[in-house]
N, C-alpha and C positions, 0 to 999 in steps of 0.2 A: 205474292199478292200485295197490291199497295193499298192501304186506308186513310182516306181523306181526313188531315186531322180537324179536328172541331172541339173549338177554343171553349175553355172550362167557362160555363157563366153567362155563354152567348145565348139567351135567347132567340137568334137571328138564323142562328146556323139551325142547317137543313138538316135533319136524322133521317136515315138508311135503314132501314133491317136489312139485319144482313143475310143474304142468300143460302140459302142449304142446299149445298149441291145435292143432285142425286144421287143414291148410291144404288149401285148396281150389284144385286145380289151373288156371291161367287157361285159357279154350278159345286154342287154337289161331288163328293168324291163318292165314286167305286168303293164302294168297302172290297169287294174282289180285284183289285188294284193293289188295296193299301194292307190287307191283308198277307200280299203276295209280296210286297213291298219288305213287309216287317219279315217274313219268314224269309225271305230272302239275306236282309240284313243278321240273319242269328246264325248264316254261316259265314263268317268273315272273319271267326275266332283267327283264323292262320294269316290275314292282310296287318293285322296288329302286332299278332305273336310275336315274328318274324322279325321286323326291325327294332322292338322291343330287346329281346333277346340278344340279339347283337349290338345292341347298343349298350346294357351292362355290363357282357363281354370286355367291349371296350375299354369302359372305365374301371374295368376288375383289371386289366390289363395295364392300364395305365397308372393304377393306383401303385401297383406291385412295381411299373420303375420306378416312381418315386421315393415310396421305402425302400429299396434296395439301393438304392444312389443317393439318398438322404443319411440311412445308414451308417456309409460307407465314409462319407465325407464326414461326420460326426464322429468315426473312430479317428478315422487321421489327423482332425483338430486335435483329439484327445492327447494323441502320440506327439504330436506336436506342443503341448503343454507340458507332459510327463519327461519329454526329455531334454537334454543343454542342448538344442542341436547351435552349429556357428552359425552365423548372420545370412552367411551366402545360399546355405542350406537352405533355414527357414523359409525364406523370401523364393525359392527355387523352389519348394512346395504348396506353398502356397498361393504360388503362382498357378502353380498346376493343379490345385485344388480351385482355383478362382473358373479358369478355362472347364474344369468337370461340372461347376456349378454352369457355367454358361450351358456348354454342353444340352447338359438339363432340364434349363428352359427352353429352348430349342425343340427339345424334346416333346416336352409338355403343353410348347404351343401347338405341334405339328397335331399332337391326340388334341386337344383342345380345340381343333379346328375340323377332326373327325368325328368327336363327340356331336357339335355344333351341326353338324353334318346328319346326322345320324338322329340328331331329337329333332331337325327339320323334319327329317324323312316321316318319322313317327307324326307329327304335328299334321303332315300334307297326310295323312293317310286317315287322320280322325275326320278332319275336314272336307274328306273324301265322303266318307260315311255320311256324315251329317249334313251332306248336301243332299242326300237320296231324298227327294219327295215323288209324292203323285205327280205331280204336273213335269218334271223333267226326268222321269221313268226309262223312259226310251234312251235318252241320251246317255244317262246312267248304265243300262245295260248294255248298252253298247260299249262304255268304257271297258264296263265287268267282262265282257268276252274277249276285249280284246288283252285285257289281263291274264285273261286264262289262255288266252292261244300264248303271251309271251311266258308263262308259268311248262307250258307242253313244251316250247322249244327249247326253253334252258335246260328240262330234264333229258330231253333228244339229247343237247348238246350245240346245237342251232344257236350259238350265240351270234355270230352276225346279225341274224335276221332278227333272233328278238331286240338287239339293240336298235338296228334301224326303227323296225315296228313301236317299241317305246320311244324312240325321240320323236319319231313324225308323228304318234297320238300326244304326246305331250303328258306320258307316265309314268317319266322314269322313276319319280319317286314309289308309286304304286308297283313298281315290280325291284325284284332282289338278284339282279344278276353279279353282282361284286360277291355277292353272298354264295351265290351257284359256283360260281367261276374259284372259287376255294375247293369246292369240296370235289371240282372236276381235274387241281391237280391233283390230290389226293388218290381220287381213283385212277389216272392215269398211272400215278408212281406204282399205285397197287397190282395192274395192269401187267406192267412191267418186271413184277415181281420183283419191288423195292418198296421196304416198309421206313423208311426212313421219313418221310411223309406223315403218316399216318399216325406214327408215334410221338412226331412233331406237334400234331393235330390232339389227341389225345392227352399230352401230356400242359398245354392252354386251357385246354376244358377238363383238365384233370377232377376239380373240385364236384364240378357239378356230374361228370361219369361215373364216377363213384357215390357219389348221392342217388344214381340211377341204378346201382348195380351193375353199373357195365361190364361184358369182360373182353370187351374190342382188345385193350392193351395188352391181357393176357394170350389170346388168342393171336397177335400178333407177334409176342414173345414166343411162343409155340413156335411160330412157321419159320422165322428167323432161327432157331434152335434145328428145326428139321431140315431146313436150307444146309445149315453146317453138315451135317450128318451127311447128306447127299451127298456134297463136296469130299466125303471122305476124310474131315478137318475136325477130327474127334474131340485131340486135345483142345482147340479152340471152341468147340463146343459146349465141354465140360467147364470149361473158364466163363463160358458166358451163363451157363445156369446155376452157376455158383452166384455168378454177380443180378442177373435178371432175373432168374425165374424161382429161386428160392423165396423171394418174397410172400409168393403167391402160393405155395406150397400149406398154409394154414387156411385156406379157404378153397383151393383148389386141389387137393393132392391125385386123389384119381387119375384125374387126367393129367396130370405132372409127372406118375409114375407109370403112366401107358405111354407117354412122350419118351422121356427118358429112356426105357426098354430099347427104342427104334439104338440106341448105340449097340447093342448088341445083335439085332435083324438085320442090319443098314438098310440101305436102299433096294437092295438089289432082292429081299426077303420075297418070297412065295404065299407067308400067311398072311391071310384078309385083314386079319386085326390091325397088322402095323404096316401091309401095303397100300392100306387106303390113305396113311398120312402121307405118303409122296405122291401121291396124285395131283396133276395140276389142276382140278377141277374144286383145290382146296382155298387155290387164290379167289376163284370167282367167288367162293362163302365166304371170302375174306371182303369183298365190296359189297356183296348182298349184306352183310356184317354192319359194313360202315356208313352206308346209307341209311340202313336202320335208325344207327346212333344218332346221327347228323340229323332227318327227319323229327325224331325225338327231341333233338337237340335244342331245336328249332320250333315246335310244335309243326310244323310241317306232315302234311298227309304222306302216305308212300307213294300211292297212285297219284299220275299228274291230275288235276283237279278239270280236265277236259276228259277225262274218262269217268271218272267220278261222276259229272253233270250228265254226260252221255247216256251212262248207265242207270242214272235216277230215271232218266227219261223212257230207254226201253224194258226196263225194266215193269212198266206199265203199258207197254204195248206185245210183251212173248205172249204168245199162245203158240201148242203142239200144230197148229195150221202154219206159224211164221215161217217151220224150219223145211217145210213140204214143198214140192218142188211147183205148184202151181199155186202158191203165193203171189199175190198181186206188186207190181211194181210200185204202188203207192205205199207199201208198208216197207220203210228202213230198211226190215231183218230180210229183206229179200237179197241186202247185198251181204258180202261175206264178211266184211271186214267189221260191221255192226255184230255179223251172228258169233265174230271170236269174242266180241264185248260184252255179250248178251246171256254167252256159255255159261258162265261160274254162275246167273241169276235164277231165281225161282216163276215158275211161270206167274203172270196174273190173273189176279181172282177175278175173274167174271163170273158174276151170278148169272148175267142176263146175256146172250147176245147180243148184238147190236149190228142193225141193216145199214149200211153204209152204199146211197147208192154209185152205180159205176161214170153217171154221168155229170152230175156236180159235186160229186165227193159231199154230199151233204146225209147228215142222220136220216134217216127214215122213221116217222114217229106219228103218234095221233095226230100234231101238225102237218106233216108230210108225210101222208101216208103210201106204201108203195103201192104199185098198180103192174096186174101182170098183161103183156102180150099174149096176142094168141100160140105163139112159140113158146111160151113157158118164160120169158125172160122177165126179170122185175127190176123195175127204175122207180125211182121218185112222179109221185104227182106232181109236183113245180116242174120238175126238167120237163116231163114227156107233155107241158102244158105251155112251155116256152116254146118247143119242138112242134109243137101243132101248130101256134101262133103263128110262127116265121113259114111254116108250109102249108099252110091253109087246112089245116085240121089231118094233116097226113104225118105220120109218125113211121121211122126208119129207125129199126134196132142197130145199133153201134158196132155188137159183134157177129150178128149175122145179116144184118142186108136185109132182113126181113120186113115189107112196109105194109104198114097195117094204116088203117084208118082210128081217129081218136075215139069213135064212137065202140070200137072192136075192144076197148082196154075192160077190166075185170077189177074191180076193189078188191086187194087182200087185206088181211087183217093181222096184228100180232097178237099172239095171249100170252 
């Protein structure tokens, strides 16, 4: 906006008042909007969690090479001052102590550039949230499901598609698939009946598994111990729970000396007790296992969070009608794949019935009240009055052909 200046003292010059635009009232928000808004935002504990967590990860990770290679180079200057070494030496270690420092920083820059990576990701993910208003609601949930479809597909394994799906919405930050795609070699290795993975995994997040009570590590020490056994590879077995599994024997011992016994059953044993450890149905516990810890790990839910939302929703639609075989096509549980999601829920409490008519799917209510045909059948007052309109006061039942005239209809009543 420009303003004509006018000169201090000028009796001459011409004074303006100046203009009050008008302003224009904003509408009013929905409290059933903004309400649905805010409850919506208090489950997103796990969009935070998530990259939070991995991002300490990180820097716990990062922290511990630089003490260890910090250390390391601090003893060797040491050694290097305590002893005569000749000229050619010296200069020849700390040569090589100069290249381990570089090393280092190398190092430190590469985490330093994951770290930076990783508190974006957190940054984009608050700013996600904090964009959520009324007026851009829509556009918002629509982000939020497409979140949730790529959250179902990294748990499927569907990494392609969740990646294409996150680039072409423009969410990569909003989804964790570098994250998923760890814990899916993990379970692959485990798959394969190789724990070498696993134990890898376990022993990075050592500090905090143990703060959890974990006994993934232990339990993996088990099945590697009953692996050997299988193999027939005694004496190496006993060498390894000397070295592994005695630790664990102060907090574990039960089951340390139910394991153990299997050297004297082997494999090939008859009794329940010790034939149920060679079972391979002991790897699958072993990923049921590790998912656990991982979800945990992560605050992460178990279920993918599209079954989750699925089931919040039918879970207010079961009634003992949904599972009957002349349930309407307009209700979900009619298909099977809802009614396996639907199974483990408890039915809904309806006090009251509710008339739902067959022709615009709309309530039936002291506003719409319903109205029977001389057939017995009942529709809505609105539909069967749109239905007269377009046919000059003639009204045709939907599911039998039966045509009555609008004057022939009957008021019913709900109590």
């Amino acid at each position: 906006m420009e303003i004509d200046p006018v000169t201090n003292g000028n009796t001459d010059a011409v004074m303006t008042e100046p203009v009050t635009p008008a302003i224009t009232p904003s509408r009013p928000v929905p409290s059933s909007r903004l309400s649905q808004l805010t409850e919506s935002l208090k489950l997103e504990h796990q969009l935070l969690r998530v990259p939070f967590e991995h991002y300490k990860k990180t820097i716990r990770a990062n922290h511990r090479v630089l003490e260890k290679e910090v250390s390391s180079v601090v003893s060797s200057v040491g050694d290097l001052a305590d002893n005569d070494w000749s000229k050619d030496v010296t200069v020849s270690r700390l040569t090589s102590l100069v290249s381990r420092l570089q090393g280092l920083k190398r190092k430190l820059e590469e985490g330093s550039n994951v770290e930076n990576l990783q508190a974006q990701r957190c940054r984009a993910r608050i700013d996600h949230l904090d964009s959520a208003d009324v007026e851009n609601v829509t556009e918002w949930n629509n982000t939020k499901l497409k979140r949730i479809l790529v959250d179902y597909m990294l748990r499927m394994s569907y990494f392609e598609t969740a990646s294409k799906l996150s680039e072409s919405s423009n969410i990569s930050d909003l989804v964790d698939i570098d994250i998923f795609r760890e814990a899916k070699k993990v379970i692959d290795a485990l798959k394969r009946r190789e724990v070498a993975s696993a134990l890898a995994w376990c022993a990075d997040n050592k500090t905090r598994l143990k703060k959890s009570k974990s006994k993934l590590e232990f339990q993996l020490r088990l099945q590697e111990f009953i692996e050997l056994v299988r193999a027939d590879s005694y004496k190496q077995a006993i060498f390894y729970a000397r070295k592994h599994l005695t630790p664990w024997g102060a907090t574990h011992m039960n089951e340390l000396q139910h394991v153990l016994a299997t050297l004297a059953f082997k494999s090939t044993t008859e009794c329940t007790k010790y034939k149920v450890l060679f079972e391979l149905q002991q790897w699958d516990a072993l990923v049921q296992q590790f998912k656990q810890e991982f979800c945990k790990l992560y605050g992460m839910t178990m279920e993918p969070l599209l079954n989750i939302y699925l089931q919040a929703g039918l879970s207010a639609l079961k009634t003992p009608y949904s599972f009957e075989e002349g349930c309407t096509k307009e209700d979900p549980l009619s298909q099977e794949s809802f009614r396996k999601l639907a199974l483990p829920l408890p039915y809904s409490k309806q006090e009251h019935s509710k008339l739902v008519c067959y022709i615009s799917k709309e309530l039936m209510d002291t506003e719409n009240p319903p109205q029977v045909l001389p057939n017995g059948y009942v529709y809505s007052t609105k539909a069967l009055k749109e239905m007269a309109d377009k046919n000059k006061g003639e009204i045709k039942c939907p599911r039998t052909g039966f045509v009555c005239n609008h004057t022939d209809l009957v008021k019913a009543y709900i109590s």
